[in-house]
N, C-alpha and C positions, 0 to 999 in steps of 0.2 A: 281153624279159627285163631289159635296162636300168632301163629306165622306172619296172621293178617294183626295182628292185636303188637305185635314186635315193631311192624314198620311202620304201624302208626305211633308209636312211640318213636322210635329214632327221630321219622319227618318230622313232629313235635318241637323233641330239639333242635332239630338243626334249624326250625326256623325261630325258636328263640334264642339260637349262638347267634345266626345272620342278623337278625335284628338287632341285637345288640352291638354288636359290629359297627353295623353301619348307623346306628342311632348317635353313637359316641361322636365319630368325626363330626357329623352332619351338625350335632351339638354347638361344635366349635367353630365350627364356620359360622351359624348362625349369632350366635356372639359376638362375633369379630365384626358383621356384615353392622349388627345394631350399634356396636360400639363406633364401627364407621360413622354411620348415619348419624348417631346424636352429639360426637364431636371429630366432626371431619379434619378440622385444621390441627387437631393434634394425635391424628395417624400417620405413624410411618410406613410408607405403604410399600418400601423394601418387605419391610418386616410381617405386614400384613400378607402380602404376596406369599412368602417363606411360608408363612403357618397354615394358609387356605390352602393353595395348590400342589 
């Protein structure tokens, strides 16, 4: 029972490391996507480009 009680522990975190992970970027892209949309003519979208991809 241990054994089994350890690796559900580990899988646990590892998908709360992953998920955080990948919630951060995804954060930022979606910020960026909204700040496009609500004033597009003053994005530079060099710079936009840089930070999304």
């Amino acid at each position: 029972m241990r054994p089994i009680q350890k690796s559900l522990e580990k899988q646990k975190t590892f998908v709360e490391n992953a998920s955080h992970e990948l919630r951060t970027p995804l954060t930022v892209i979606q910020n960026r996507l909204e700040s496009l949309f609500r004033k597009p003519e003053s994005t530079n979208f060099r710079q936009f480009r840089e930070h999304c991809l």
